[in-house]
C-alpha positions as CSV (number, residue, x, y, z in Angstrom):
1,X,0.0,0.0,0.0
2,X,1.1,3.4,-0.8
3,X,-0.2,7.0,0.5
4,X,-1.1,9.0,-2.0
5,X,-2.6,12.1,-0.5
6,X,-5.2,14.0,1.9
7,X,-8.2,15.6,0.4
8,X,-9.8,18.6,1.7
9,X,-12.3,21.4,0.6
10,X,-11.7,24.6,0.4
11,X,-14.6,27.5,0.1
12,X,-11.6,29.9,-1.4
13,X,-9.4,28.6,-3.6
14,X,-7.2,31.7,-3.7
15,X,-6.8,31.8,0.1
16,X,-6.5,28.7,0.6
17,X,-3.5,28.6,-2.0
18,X,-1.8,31.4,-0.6
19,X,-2.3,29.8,2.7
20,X,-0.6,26.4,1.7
21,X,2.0,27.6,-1.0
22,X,3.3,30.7,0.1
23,X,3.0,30.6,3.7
24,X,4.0,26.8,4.4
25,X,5.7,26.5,1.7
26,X,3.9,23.9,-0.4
27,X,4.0,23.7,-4.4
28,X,1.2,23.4,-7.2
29,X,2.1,19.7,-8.7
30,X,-1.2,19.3,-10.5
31,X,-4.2,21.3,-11.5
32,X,-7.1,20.4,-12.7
33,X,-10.5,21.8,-13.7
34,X,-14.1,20.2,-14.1
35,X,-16.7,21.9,-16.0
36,X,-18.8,19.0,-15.8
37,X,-18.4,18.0,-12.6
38,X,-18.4,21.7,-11.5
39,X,-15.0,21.4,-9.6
40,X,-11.4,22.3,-9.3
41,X,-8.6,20.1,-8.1
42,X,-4.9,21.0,-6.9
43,X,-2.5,18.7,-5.6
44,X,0.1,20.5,-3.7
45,X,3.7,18.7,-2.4
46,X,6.8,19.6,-0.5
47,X,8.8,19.4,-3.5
48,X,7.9,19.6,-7.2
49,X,9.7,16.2,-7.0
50,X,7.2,14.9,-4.2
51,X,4.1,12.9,-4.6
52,X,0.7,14.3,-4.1
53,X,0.5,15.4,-0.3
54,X,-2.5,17.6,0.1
55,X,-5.5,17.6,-2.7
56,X,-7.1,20.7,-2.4
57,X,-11.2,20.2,-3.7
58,X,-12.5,23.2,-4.5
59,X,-16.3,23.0,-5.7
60,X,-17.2,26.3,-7.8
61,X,-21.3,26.2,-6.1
62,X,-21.0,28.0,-2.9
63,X,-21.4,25.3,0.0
64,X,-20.7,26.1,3.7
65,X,-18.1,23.7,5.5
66,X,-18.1,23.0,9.1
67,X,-14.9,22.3,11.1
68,X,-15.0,18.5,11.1
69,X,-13.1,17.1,14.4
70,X,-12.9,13.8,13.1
71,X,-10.6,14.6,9.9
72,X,-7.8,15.6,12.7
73,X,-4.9,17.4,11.0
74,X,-2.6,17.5,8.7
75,X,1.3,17.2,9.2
76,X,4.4,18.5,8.2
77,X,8.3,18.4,9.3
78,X,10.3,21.7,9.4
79,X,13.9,22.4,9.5
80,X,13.5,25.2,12.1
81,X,10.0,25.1,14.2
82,X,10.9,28.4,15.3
83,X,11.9,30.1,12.1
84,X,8.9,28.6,10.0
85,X,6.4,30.2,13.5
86,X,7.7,33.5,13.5
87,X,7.4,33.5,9.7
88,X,3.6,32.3,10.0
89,X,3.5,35.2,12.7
90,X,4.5,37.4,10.6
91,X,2.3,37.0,7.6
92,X,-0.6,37.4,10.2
93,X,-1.5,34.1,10.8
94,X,-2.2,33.2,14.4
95,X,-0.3,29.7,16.4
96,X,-3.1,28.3,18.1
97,X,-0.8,25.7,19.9
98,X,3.1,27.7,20.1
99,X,5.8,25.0,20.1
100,X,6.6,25.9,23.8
101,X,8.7,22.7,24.0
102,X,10.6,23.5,20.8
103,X,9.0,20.5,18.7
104,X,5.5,20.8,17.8
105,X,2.9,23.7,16.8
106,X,-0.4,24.2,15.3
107,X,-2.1,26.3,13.2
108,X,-5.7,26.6,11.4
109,X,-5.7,26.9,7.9
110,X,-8.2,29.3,6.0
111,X,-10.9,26.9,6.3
112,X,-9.8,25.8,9.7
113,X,-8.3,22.2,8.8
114,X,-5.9,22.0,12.0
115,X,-2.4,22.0,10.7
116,X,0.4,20.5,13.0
117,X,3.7,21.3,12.0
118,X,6.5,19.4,13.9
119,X,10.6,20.1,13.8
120,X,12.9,17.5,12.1
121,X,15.1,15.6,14.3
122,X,15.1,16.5,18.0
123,X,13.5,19.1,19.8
124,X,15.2,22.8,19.5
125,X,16.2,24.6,22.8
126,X,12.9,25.8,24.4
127,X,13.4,29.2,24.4
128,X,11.4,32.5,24.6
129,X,8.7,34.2,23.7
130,X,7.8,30.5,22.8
131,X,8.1,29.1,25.9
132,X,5.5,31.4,27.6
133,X,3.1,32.1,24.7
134,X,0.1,30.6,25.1
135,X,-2.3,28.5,23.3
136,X,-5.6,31.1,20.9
137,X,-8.4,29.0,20.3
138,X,-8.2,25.0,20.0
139,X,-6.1,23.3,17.5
């Protein structure tokens, strides 16, 4: 068996791309459109290299989503946890769950799919204002 990728729906495929390409870093691998089905695909990957990570559905009639606990979150390994939050931080994007203990952080995409983002090999220094910040809403 091999993972192919996530699917989830987006109600704004232009924020939701902005989101996921320019502020985690993501690429476009594959696009596609569906007049008869009425839809939009994108499959976004670390790496135009990578396989499909995250298939971003995007049906053209308006349709409301509701924050679905059950889907969970997705995942994804950074060099520097610290680096990748202040840049999030930055671009006005708020950390729900800071990575206090210098491994793990979450944040809420567009359409609120809870997005854990984890550092690569051991946990960095705990250091400040991480350490202290504390956690907005629920992740």
């Amino acid at each position: 068996m091999n993972y192919l990728h996530t699917m989830v729906r987006v109600s704004n495929l232009e924020e939701s791309l902005e989101f996921y390409c320019n502020h985690l870093g993501l690429v476009i691998l594959r696009k596609m459109d569906n007049a008869a089905g009425r839809y939009t695909l994108v499959f976004l990957g670390t790496s135009k290299n990578s396989e499909g990570v995250v298939e971003l559905t995007y049906n053209w009639d308006p349709e409301v989503y509701t924050e679905g606990r059950n889907f969970g979150h997705l995942a994804f390994q950074v060099e520097d946890i610290y680096a990748m939050c202040q840049q999030l931080i930055d671009a006005g994007i708020t950390l729900n769950r800071p990575p206090r203990d210098g491994y793990m952080a979450f944040v809420r995409s567009p359409d609120n799919i809870s997005i854990e983002i984890l550092q690569a090999g051991d946990s960095l220094t705990i250091q400040e204002p991480w350490a202290s910040m504390p956690n907005q809403g629920h992740w």
